[in-house]
N, C-alpha and C positions, 0 to 999 in steps of 0.2 A: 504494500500500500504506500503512496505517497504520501511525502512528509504534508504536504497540504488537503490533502483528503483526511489527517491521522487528525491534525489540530480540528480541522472541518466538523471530523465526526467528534471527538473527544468534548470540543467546548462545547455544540449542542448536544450532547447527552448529562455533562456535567449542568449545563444549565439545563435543563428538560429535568435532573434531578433536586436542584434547586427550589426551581420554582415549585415541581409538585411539593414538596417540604413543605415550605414557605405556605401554598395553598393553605396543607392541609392541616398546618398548626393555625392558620386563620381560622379555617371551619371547625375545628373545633375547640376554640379557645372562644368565638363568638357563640358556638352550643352550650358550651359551659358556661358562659353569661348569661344568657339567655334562659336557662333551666334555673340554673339559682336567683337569679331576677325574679322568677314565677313560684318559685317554694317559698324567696321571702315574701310573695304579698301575697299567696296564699297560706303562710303562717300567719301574718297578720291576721287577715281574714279571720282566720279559724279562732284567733286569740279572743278577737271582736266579738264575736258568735259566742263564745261561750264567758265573756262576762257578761252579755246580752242575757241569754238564757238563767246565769247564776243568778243576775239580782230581778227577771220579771216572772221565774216561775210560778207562783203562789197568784198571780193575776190574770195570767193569759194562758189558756189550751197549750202543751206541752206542742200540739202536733202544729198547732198554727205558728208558734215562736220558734219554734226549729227552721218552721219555712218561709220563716222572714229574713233568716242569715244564709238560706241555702244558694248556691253562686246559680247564677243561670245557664251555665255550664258544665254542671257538676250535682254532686252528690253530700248529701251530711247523713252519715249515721251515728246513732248512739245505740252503743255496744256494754252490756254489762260485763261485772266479772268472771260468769260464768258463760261467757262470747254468745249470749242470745242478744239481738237483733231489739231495740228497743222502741226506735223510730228507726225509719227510714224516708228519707225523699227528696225527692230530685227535684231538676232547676229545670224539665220538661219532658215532653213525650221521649225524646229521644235518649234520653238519660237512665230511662227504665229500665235496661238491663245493666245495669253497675248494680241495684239492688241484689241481683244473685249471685254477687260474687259474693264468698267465705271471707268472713276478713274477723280475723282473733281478736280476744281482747289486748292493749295494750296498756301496760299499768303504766308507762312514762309517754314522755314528750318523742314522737318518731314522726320524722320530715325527711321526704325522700320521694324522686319520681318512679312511677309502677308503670309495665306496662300492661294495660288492658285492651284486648280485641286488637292488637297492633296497633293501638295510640300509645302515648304516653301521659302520664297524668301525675298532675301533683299529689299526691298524699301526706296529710298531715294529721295525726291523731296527739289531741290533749288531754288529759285527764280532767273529768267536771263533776261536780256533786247534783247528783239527779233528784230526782222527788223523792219525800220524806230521806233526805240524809244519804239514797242510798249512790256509790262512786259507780262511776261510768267514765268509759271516754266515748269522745265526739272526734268523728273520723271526718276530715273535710278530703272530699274527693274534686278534682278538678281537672277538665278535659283540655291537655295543652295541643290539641290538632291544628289550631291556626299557629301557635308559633313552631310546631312540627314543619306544617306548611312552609312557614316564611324560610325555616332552615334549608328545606329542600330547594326551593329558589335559589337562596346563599347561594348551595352547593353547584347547582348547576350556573349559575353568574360564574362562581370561579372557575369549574370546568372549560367554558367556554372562551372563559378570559385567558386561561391556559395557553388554550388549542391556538386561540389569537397571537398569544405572545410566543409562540415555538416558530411560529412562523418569521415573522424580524430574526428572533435568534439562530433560524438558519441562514436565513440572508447574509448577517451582520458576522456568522462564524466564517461564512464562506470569503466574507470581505477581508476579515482578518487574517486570515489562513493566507490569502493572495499577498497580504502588506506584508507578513512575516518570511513568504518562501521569494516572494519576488524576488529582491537581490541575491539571494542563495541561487535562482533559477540562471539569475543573469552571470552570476559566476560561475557555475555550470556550463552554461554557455561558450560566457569568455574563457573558460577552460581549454574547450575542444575545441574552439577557432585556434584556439595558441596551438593547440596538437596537431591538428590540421593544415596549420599554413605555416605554421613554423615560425610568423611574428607575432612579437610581445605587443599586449594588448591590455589597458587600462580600463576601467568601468570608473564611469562618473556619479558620485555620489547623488540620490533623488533631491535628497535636502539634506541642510546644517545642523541633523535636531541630537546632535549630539549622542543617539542613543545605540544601541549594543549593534544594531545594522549598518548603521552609519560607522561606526568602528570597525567590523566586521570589513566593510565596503574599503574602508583608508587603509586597513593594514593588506587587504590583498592585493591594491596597488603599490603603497611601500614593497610588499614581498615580489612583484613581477619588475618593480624601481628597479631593486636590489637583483634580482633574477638578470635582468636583462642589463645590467651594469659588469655582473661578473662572465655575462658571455662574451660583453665586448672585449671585455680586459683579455679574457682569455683568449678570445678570435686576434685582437692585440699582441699577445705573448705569441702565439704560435707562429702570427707573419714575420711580429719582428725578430722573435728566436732564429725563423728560417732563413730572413734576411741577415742577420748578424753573424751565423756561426757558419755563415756560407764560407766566408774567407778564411778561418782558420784552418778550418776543415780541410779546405783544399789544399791551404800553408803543410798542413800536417800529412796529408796525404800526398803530395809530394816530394817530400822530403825523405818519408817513408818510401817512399818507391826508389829514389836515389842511395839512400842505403842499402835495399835491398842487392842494386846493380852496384852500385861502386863503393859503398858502405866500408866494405873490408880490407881495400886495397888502398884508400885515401883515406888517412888517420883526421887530417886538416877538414876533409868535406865530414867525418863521422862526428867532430866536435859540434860540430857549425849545426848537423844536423839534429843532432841531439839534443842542444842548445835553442834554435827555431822551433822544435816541436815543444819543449820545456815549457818558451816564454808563449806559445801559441794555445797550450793548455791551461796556461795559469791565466790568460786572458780571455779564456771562455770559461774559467770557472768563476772568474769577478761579472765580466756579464752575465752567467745565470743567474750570479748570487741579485742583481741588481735588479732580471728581468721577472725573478720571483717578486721581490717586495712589490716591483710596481702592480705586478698581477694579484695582489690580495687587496682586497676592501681597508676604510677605516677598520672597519668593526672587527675586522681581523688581523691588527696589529697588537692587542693586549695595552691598549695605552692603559698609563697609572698613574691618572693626576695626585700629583701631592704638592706639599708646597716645601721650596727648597731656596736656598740663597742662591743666585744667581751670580754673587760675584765667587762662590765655590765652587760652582758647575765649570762657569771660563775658565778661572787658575785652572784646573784640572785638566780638562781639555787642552788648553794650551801647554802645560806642564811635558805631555803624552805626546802632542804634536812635536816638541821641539827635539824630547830624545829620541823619536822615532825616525826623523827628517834633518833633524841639524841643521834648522834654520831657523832663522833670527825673527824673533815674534816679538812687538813692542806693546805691551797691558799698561792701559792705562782704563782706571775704574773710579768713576767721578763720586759717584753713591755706591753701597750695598742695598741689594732691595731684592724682598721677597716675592716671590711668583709660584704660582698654581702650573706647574707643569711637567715633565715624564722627563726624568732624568737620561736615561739611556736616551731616548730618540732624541731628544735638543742637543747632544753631546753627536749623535747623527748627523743631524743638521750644519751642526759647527762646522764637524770634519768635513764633511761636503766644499761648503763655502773656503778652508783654509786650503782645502788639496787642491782646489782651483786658482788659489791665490799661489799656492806653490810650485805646480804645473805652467805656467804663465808668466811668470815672471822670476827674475834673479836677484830681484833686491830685498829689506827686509818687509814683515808683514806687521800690520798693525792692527790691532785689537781693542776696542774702546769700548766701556760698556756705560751708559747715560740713563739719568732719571727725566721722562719729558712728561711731565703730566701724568696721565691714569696707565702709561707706561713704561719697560723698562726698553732700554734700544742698545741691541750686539751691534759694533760696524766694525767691517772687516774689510781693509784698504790694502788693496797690491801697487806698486808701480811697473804694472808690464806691459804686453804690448796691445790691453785695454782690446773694448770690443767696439765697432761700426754700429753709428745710431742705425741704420737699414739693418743691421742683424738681432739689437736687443731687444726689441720684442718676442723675436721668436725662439732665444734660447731657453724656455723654460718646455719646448716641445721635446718630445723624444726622438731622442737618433739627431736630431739639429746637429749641425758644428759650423762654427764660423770656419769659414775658408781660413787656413795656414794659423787662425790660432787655438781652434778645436780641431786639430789632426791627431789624425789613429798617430802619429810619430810622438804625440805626445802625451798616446796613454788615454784617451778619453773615449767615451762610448757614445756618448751624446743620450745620457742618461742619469747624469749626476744630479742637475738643475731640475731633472723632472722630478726627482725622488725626492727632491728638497720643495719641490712645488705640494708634494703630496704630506711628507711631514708635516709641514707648516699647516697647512689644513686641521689634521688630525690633531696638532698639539694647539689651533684656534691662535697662530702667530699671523704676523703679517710680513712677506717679506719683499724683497726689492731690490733692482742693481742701478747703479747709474755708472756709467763707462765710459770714455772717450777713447778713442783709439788711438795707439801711442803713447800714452799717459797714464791707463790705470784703471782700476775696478772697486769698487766701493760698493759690496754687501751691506742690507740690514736687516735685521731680523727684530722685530717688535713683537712684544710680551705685554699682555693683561696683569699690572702691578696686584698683589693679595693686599684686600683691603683688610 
């Protein structure tokens, strides 16, 4: 069964079991009003009747004061102790047979509806002191068929009001059923076009109402975002892996075939070649190492914001730069200031921007870290041979190189600037080059100060 046919039948049965509830503690919470309404004013009655009869006995015919309190719908007996029949009589012809019915004596006060001949009827028997002294009760009988009546109406009024109301409530399950499965249908949908065509495909939320479908609706375009982001990257990785490992590949495989032929007899071509293949390995293993990071998501770096001294991270960085490299790095650090950021990755970053400045130029590097306002600011300054305004726009592209001063002779992938375009993202910095060429390169990297 579908999930819209499930909700469809489920609400109108739930409500179908509702309402008859609801009904039918109506009807008889209005019965039981009703019955006891009619036992109190026919105990009054009876009460009436029999201080009536207490204080005019001794003046008026017993049988005539009896049928002066008798209801016109009903019956009064008076019952001795020994349940013989004292008087009887009724409120009309039609009352006449309540007289044959057996009715005991009752020594106390008894209030309670009886049914007779399939009616129901008030009964109510009091204890009264009869002629010369002797105790009796007086049984007041009363015919409740009109409010039997009016009950049966009730019933059938809500019966019908029932049958009325199942109707909307199918209506109304069936509308709900469509608002609840609708976007479920339409992702369904947008499912099997995505399987079928093979492109990612988004579904527009109906409305802003904030509620579990519209949730529903935003994360399953976030997750096809996300889907179709990491196919790019991937379809990405695979071109430019095919395109970049082209040349070593072949660097290595011919060199390998030179060995093979002349390898053993030329000591000079076996260093050479061993040597070409060495550094052609070790530079397809830094491109992979590269062309992985850029192929993972934020969400899949483990970033760990914490908050860390900034001017601890540089010294450090810089410290590791210089004995690594053996070159001349000038710190200067205006403030200490704290920031909210991933230590590993912004120590990434650094490296990035300093192997650029090392790669590019001969002279020393300079390292400045500044308080400007609601941020902290790295700037990292070479004097080399600087980049062409026509080219710095587009070194933050991958595989880019500026002509003769990003050359494979000097070690670059045309990958560094991109992974530093992605860092920066992920750690929420902002960064920036300005260059002239001939003159120099001036990195910055802007940090969110911890308030």
């Amino acid at each position: 069964m579908k999930l819209s046919n499930k909700i469809h039948v489920y609400t109108t049965v739930v409500f179908v079991i509702l309402l008859v509830l609801v009904v039918t503690a109506i009807y008889f919470s209005f019965s039981r009003l009703m019955y006891s309404s009619e036992l109190d004013q026919a105990q009054d009655q009876a009460a009436f009747a029999v201080s009536g009869i207490s204080s005019n006995q001794s003046d008026v015919p017993r049988l005539e004061l009896v049928r002066a309190y008798v209801p016109a719908n009903g019956m009064i007996k008076i019952v001795d102790e020994n349940g013989q029949v004292l008087t009887a009589v009724t409120g009309g012809s039609s009352q006449q047979e309540l007289i044959e019915i057996n009715t005991d004596y009752q020594p106390e006060e008894v209030t309670e509806i009886r049914d007779y001949f399939g009616t129901p009827h008030a009964f109510v028997s009091i204890p009264v002191i009869w002629e010369n002294g002797q105790i009796a009760a007086l049984q007041w009988t009363e015919d409740l068929s009109i409010t039997a009546t009016n009950l049966r109406i009730l019933l059938v009024v809500l019966l019908v009001v029932t049958i009325v109301a199942i109707i909307p409530s199918i209506i109304s399950a069936r509308l709900l059923s469509n608002v609840i499965t609708n976007p479920i249908t339409s992702l369904i949908s947008t499912m099997k076009q995505i399987r079928g065509s093979g492109q990612f495909q988004q579904i527009d939320p109906p409305q802003k109402s904030k509620d579990e479908l519209y949730e529903m609706t935003k994360t399953f375009n976030e997750m096809i975002e996300q889907l179709q982001n990491n196919y790019e990257k991937q379809e990405q990785f695979v071109s430019n892996a095919s395109h970049e490992l082209k040349t070593p590949l072949t660097v290595i495989e011919s060199y390998a075939s030179l060995l093979r032929r002349r390898g053993k007899q030329e000591e000079e071509l076996f260093k050479e070649s061993v040597e070409a293949i060495e550094s052609e390995a070790e530079r397809m293993r830094e491109l992979t190492q590269q062309l992985l990071l850029l192929a993972k998501n934020e969400e899949q770096w483990s970033i760990k914001i914490t908050s860390h001294s900034l001017t601890s991270i540089v010294q450090s960085t810089v410290r590791s730069f210089v004995k690594a490299y053996q070159r001349e790095v000038h710190l200067e650090i205006e403030a200490d200031v704290f920031v909210e950021t991933d230590e590993n990755k912004l120590k990434q970053l650094l490296y990035i921007f300093m192997d650029n400045a090392r790669k590019y130029s001969e002279d020393s590097i300079s390292v400045e870290v500044k308080h400007e306002g609601d941020f902290a600011t790295i700037r990292i300054e070479d004097r080399g041979i600087g980049i062409s305004s026509e080219d710095l726009p587009k070194v933050f592209d991958r595989f880019y190189r500026v002509d003769k001063a990003r050359s494979r002779k000097a070690g670059g992938y045309g990958l560094g600037l991109s992974l530093a375009k992605e860092l920066s993202r992920a750690l929420g910095a902002e960064i920036d080059l300005e260059s002239e060429l001939g003159t120099g390169t001036k990195a910055r990297i802007r940090l969110p100060i911890k308030n």
